[in-house]
KOLGU-4560 file (N, C-alpha, C; in nm, 3 decimals, padded with zeros to 5 digits):
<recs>
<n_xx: 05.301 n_yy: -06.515 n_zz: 00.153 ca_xx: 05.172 ca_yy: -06.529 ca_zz: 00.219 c_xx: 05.126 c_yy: -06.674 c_zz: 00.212 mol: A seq: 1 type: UNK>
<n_xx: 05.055 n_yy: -06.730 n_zz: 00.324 ca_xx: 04.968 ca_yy: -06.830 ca_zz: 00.341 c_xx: 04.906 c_yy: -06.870 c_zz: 00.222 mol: A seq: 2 type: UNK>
<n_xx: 04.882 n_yy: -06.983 n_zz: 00.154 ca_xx: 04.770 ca_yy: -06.997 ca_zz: 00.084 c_xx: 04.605 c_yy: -06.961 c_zz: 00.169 mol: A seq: 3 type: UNK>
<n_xx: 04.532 n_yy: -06.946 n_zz: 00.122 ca_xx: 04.445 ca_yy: -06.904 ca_zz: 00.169 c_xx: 04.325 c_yy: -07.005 c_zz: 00.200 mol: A seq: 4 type: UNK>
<n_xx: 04.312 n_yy: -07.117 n_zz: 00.084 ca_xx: 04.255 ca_yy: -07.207 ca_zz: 00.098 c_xx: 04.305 c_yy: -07.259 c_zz: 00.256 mol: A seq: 5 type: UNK>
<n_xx: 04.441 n_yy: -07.305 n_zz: 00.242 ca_xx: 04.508 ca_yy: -07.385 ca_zz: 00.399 c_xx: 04.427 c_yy: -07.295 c_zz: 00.505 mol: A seq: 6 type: UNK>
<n_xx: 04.464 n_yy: -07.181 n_zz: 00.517 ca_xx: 04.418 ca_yy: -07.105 ca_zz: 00.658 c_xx: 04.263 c_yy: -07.065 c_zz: 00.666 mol: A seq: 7 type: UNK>
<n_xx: 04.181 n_yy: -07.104 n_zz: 00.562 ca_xx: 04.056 ca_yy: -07.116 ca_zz: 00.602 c_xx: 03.986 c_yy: -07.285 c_zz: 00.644 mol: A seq: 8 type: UNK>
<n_xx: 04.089 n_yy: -07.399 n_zz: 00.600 ca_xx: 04.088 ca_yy: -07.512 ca_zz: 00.638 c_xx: 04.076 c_yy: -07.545 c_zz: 00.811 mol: A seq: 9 type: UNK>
<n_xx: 04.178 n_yy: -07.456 n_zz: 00.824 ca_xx: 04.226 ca_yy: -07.467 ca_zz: 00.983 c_xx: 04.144 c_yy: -07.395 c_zz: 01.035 mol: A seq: 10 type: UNK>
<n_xx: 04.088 n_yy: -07.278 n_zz: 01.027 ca_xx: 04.028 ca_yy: -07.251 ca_zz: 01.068 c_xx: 03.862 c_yy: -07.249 c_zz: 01.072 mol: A seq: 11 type: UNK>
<n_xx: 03.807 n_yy: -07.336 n_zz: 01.043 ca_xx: 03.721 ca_yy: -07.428 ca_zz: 00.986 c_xx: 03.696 c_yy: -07.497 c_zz: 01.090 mol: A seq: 12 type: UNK>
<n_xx: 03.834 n_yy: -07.596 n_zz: 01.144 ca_xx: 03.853 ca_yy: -07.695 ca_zz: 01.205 c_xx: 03.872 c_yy: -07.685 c_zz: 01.364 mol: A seq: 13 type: UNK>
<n_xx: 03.920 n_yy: -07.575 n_zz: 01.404 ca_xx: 03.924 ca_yy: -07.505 ca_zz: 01.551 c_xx: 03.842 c_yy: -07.492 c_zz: 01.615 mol: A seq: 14 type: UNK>
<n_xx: 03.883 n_yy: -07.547 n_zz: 01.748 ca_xx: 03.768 ca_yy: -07.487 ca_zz: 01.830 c_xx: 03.857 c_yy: -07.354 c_zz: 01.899 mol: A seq: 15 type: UNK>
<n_xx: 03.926 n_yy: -07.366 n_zz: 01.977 ca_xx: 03.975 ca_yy: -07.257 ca_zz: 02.052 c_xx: 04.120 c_yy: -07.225 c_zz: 02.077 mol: A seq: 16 type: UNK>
<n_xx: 04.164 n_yy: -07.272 n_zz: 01.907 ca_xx: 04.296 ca_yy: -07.237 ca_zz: 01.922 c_xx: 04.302 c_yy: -07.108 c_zz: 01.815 mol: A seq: 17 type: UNK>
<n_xx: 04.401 n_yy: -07.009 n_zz: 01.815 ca_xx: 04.429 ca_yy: -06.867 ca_zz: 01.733 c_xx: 04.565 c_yy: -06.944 c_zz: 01.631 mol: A seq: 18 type: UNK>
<n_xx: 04.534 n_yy: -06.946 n_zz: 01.514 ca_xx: 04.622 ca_yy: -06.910 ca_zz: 01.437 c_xx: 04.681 c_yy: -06.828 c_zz: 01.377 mol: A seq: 19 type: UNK>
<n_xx: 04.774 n_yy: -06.809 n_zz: 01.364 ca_xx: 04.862 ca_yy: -06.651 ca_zz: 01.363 c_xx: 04.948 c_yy: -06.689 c_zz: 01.186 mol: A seq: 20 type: UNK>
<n_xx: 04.975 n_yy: -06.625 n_zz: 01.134 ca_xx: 05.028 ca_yy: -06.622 ca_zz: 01.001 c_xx: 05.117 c_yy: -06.473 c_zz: 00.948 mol: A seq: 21 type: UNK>
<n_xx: 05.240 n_yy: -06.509 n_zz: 00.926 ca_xx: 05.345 ca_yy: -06.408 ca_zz: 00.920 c_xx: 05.316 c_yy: -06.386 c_zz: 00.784 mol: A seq: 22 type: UNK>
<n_xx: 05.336 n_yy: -06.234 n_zz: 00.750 ca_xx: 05.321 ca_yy: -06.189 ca_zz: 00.593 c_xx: 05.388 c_yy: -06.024 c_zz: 00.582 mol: A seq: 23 type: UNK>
<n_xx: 05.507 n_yy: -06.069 n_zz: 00.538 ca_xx: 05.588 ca_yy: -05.955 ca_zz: 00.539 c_xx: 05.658 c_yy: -05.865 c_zz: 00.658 mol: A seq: 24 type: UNK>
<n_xx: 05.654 n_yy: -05.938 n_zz: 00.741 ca_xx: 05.744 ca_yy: -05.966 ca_zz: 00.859 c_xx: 05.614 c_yy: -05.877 c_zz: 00.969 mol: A seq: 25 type: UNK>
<n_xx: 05.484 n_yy: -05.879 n_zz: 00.927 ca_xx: 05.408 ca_yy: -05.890 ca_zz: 01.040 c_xx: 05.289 c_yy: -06.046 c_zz: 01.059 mol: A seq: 26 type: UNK>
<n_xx: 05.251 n_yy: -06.031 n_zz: 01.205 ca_xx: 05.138 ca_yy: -06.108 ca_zz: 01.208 c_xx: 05.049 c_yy: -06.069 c_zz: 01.225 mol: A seq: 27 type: UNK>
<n_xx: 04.928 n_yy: -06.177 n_zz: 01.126 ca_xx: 04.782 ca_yy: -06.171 ca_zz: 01.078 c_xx: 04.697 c_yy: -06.305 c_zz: 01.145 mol: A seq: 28 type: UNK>
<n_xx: 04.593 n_yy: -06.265 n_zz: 01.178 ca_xx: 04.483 ca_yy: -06.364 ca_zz: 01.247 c_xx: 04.362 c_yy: -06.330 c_zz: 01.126 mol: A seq: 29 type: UNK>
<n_xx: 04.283 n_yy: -06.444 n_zz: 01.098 ca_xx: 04.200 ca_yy: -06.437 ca_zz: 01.002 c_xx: 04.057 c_yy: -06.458 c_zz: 01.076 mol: A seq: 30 type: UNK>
<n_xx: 03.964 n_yy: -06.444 n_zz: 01.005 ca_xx: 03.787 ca_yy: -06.525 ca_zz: 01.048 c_xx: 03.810 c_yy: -06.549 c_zz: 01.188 mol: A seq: 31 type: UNK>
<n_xx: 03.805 n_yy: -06.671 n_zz: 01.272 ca_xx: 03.757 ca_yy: -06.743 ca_zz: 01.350 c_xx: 03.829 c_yy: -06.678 c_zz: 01.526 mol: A seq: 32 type: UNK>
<n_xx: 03.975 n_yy: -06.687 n_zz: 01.417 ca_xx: 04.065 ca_yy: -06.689 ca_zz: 01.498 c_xx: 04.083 c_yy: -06.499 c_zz: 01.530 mol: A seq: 33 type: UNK>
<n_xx: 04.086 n_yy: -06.428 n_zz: 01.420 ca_xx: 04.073 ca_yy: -06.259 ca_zz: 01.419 c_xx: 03.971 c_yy: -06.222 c_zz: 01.498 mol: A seq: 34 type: UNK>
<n_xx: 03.821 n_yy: -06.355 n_zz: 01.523 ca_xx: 03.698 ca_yy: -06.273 ca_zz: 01.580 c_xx: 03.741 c_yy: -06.333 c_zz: 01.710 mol: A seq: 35 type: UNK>
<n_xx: 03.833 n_yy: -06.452 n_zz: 01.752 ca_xx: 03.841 ca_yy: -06.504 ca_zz: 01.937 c_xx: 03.963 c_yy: -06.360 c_zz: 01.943 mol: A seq: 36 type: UNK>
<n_xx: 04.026 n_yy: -06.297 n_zz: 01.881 ca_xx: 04.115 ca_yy: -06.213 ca_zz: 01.939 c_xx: 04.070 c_yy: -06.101 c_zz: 01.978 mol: A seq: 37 type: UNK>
<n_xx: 03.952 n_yy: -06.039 n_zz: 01.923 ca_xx: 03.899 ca_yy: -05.893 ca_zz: 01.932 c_xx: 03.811 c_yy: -05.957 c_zz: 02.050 mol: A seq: 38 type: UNK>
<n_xx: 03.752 n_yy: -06.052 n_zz: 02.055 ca_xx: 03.678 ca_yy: -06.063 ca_zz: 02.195 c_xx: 03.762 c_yy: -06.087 c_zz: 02.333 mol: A seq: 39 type: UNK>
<n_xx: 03.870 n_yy: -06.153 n_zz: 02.351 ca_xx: 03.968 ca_yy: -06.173 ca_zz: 02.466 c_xx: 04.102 c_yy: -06.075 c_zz: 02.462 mol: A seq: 40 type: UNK>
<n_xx: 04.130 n_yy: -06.050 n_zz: 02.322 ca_xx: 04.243 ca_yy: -05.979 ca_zz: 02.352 c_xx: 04.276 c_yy: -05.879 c_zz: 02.259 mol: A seq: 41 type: UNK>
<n_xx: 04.177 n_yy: -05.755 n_zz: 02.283 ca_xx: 04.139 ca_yy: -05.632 ca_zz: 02.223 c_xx: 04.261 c_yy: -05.568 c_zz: 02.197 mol: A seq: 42 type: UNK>
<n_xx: 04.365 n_yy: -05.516 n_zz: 02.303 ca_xx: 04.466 ca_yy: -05.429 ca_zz: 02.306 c_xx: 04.548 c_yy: -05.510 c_zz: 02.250 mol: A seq: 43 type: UNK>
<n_xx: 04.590 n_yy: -05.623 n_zz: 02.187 ca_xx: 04.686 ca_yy: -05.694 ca_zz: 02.142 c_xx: 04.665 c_yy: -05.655 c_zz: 01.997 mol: A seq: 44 type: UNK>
<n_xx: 04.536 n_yy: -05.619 n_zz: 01.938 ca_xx: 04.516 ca_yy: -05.577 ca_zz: 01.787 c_xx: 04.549 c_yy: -05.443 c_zz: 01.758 mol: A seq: 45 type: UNK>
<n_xx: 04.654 n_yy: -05.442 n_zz: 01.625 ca_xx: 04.675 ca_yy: -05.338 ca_zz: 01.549 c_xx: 04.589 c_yy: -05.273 c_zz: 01.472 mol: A seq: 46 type: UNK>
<n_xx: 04.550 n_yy: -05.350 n_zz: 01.365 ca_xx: 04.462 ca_yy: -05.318 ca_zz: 01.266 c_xx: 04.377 c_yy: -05.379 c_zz: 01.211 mol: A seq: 47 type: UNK>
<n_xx: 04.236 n_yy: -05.337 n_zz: 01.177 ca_xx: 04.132 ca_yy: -05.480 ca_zz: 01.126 c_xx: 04.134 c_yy: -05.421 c_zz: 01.009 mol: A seq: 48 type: UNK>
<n_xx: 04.086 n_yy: -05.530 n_zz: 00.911 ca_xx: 04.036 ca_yy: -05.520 ca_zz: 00.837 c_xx: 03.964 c_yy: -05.605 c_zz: 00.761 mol: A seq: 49 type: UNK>
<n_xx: 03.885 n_yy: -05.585 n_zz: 00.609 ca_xx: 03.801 ca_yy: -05.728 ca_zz: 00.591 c_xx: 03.938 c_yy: -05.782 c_zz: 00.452 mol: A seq: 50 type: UNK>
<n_xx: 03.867 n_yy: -05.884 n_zz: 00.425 ca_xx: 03.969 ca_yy: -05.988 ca_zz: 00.307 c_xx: 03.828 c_yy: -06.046 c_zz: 00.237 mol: A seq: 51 type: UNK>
<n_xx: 03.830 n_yy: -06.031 n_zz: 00.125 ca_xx: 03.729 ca_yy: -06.131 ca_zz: 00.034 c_xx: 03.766 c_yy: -06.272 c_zz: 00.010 mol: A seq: 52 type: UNK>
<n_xx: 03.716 n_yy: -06.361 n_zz: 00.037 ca_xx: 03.768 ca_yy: -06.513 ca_zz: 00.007 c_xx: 03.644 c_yy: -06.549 c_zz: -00.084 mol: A seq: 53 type: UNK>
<n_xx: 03.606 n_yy: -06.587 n_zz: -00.192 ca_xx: 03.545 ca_yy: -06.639 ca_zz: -00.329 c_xx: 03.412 c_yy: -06.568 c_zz: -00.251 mol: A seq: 54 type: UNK>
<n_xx: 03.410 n_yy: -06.431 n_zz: -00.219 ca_xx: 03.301 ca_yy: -06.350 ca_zz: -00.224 c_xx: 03.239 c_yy: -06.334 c_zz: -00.101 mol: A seq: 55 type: UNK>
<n_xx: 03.302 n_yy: -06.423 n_zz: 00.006 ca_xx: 03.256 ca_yy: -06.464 ca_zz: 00.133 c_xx: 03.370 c_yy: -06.284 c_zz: 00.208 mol: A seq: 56 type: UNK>
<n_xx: 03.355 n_yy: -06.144 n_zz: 00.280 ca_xx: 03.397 ca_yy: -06.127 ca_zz: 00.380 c_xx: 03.468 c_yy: -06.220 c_zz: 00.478 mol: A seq: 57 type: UNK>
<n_xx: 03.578 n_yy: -06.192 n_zz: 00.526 ca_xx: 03.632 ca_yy: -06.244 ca_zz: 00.604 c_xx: 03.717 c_yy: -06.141 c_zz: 00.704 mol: A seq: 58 type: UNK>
<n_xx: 03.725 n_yy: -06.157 n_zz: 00.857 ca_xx: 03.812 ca_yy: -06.057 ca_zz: 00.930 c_xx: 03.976 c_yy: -06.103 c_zz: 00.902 mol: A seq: 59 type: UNK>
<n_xx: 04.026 n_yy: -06.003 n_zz: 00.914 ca_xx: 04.129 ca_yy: -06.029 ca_zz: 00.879 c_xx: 04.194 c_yy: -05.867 c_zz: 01.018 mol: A seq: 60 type: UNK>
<n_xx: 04.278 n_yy: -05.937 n_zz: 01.110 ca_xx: 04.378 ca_yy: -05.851 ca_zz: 01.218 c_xx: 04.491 c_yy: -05.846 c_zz: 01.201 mol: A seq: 61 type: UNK>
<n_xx: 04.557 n_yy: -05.753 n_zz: 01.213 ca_xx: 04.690 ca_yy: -05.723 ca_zz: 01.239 c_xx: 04.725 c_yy: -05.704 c_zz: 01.355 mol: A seq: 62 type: UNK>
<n_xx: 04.797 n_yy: -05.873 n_zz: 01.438 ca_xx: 04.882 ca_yy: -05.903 ca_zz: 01.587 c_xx: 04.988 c_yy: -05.828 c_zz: 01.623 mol: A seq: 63 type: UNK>
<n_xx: 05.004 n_yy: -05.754 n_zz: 01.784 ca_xx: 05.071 ca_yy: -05.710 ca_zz: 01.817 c_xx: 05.114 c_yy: -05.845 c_zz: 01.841 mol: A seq: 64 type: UNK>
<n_xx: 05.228 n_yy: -05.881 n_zz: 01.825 ca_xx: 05.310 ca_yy: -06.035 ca_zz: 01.875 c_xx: 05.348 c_yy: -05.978 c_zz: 02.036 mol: A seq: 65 type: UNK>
<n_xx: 05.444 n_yy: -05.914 n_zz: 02.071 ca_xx: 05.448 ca_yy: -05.876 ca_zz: 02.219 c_xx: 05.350 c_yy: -05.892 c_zz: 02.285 mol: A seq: 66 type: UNK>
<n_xx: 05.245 n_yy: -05.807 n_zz: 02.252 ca_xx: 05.135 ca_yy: -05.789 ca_zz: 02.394 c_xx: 05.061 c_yy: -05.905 c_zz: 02.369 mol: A seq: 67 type: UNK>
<n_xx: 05.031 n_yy: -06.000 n_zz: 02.290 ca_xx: 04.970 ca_yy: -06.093 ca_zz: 02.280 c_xx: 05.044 c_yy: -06.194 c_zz: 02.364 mol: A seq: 68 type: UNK>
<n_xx: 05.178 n_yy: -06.208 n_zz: 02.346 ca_xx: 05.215 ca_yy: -06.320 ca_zz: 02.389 c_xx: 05.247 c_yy: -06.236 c_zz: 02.589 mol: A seq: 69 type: UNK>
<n_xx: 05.248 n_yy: -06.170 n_zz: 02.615 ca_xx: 05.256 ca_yy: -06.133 ca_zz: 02.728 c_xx: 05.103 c_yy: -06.138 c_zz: 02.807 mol: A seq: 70 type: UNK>
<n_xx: 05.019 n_yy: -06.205 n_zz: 02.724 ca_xx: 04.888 ca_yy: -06.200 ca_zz: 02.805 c_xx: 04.887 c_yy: -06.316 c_zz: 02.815 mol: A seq: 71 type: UNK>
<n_xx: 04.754 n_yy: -06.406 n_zz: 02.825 ca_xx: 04.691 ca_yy: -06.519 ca_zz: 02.881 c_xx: 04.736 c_yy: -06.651 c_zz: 02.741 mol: A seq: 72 type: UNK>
<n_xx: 04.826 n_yy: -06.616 n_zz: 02.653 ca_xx: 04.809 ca_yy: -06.715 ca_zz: 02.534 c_xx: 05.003 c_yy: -06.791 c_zz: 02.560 mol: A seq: 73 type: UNK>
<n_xx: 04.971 n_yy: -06.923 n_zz: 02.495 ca_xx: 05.027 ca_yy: -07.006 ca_zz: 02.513 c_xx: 05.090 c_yy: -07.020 c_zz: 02.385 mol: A seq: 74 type: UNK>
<n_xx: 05.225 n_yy: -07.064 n_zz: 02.323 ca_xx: 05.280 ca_yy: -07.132 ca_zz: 02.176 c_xx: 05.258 c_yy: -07.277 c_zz: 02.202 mol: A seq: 75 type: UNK>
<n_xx: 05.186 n_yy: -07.308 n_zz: 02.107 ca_xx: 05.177 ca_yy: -07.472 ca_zz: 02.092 c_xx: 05.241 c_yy: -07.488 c_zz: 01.999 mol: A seq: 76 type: UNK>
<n_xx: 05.270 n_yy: -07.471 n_zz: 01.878 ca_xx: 05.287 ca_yy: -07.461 ca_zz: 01.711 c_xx: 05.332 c_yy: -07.383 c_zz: 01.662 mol: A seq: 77 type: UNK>
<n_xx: 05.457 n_yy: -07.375 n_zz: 01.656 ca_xx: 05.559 ca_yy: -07.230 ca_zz: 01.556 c_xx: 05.657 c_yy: -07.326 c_zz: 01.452 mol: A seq: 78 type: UNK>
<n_xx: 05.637 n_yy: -07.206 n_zz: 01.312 ca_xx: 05.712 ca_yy: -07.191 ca_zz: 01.225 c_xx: 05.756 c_yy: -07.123 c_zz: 01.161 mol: A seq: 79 type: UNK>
<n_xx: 05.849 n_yy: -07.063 n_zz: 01.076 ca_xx: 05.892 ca_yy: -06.940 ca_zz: 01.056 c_xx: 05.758 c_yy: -06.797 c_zz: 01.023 mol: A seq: 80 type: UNK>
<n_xx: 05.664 n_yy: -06.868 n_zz: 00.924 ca_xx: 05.492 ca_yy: -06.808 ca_zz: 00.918 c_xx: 05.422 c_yy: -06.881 c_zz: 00.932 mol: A seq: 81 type: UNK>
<n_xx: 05.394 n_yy: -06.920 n_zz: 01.068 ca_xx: 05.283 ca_yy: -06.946 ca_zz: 01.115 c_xx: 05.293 c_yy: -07.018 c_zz: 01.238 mol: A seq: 82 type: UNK>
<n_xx: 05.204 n_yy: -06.952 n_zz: 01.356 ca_xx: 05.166 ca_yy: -06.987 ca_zz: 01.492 c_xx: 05.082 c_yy: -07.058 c_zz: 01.548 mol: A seq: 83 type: UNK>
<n_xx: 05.069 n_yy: -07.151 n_zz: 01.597 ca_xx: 04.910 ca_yy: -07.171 ca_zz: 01.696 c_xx: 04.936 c_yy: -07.112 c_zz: 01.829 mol: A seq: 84 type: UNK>
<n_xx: 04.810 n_yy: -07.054 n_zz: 01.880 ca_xx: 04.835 ca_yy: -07.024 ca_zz: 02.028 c_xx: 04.719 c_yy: -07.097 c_zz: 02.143 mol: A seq: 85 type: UNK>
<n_xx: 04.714 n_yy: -07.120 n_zz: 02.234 ca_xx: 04.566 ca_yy: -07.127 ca_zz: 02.292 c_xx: 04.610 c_yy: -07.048 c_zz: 02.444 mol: A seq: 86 type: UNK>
<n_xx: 04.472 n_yy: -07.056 n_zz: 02.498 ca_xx: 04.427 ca_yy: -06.926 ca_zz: 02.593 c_xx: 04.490 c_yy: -07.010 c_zz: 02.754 mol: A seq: 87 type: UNK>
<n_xx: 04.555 n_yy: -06.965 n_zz: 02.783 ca_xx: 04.644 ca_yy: -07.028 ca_zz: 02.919 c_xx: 04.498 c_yy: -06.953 c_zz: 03.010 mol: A seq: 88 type: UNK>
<n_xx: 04.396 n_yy: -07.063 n_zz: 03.059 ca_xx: 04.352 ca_yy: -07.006 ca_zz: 03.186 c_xx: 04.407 c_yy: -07.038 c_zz: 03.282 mol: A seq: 89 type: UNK>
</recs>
């Protein structure tokens, strides 16, 4: 898994890109990036749920990778765990 500190860094720092993070051979979208996915790309989410970070709630999704990448989103940034995507209008 991600450190957690890093992926709340980045996502901190985004404006409108989704970061995606592999953890046990699925993908996870956190906060910023978990709340731009449930608003544009509903049917691409598996499963929500919350994550505690030093007491703060945080969203935390489980990515269909297929239907996500078959919709409106773009790869800018891949590595074995971990993605950037942004929204191909």
């Amino acid at each position: 898994m991600n450190n957690l500190l890093e992926i709340m860094d980045k996502e901190s720092c985004g404006k409108s890109e989704v970061y995606l993070y592999e953890e046990g051979g699925r993908w996870y979208a956190y906060h910023r990036s978990a709340q731009l996915l449930k608003k544009l790309s509903e049917a691409a989410l598996k499963l929500k749920e919350v994550c505690s970070f030093y007491g703060v709630m945080l969203d935390k999704v489980e990515v269909d990778l297929n239907k996500l990448l078959n919709g409106p989103w773009l790869v800018t940034l891949c590595s074995d765990d971990e993605m950037m995507l942004i929204k191909n209008d």
